[in-house]
N, C-alpha and C positions, 0 to 999 in steps of 0.2 A: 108648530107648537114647540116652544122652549125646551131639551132636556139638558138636564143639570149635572156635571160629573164635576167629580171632585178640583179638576184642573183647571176645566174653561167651561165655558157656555156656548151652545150652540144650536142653531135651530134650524131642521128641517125642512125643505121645501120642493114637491112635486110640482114639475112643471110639463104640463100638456102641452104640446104642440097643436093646435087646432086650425086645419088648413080646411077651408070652405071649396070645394071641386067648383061650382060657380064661379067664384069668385077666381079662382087660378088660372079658370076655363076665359075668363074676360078681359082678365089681364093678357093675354096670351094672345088675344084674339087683337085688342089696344094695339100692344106693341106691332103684332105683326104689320095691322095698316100703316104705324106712323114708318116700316122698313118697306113695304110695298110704292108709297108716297115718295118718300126718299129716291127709291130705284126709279121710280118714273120720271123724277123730276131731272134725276142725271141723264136719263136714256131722253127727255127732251133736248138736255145741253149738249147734249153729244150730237144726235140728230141733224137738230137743226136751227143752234146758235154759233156752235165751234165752225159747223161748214160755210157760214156767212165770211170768217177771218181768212 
């Protein structure tokens, strides 16, 4: 809501932060497969495509 002072105009505004524990909880859970995936896919190249060279 607008208040008015003699100078300037300026208007207030509360802003909530609203973080869903679910939602943080799933994101978290995403990310970690797509670093799990990643790590297996190097621990394949390591294994046993670098050892073929």
């Amino acid at each position: 809501m607008p208040r008015r002072t003699p100078d300037e105009e300026y208007e207030e505004r509360h802003i909530e932060k609203k973080e869903d524990k679910s939602h943080v909880a799933s994101t978290f859970i995403k990310y970690l497969a797509y670093i799990i995936i990643f790590f297996g896919f190097l621990w394949f190249l390591v294994q046993y495509v670098f050892p073929m060279f």
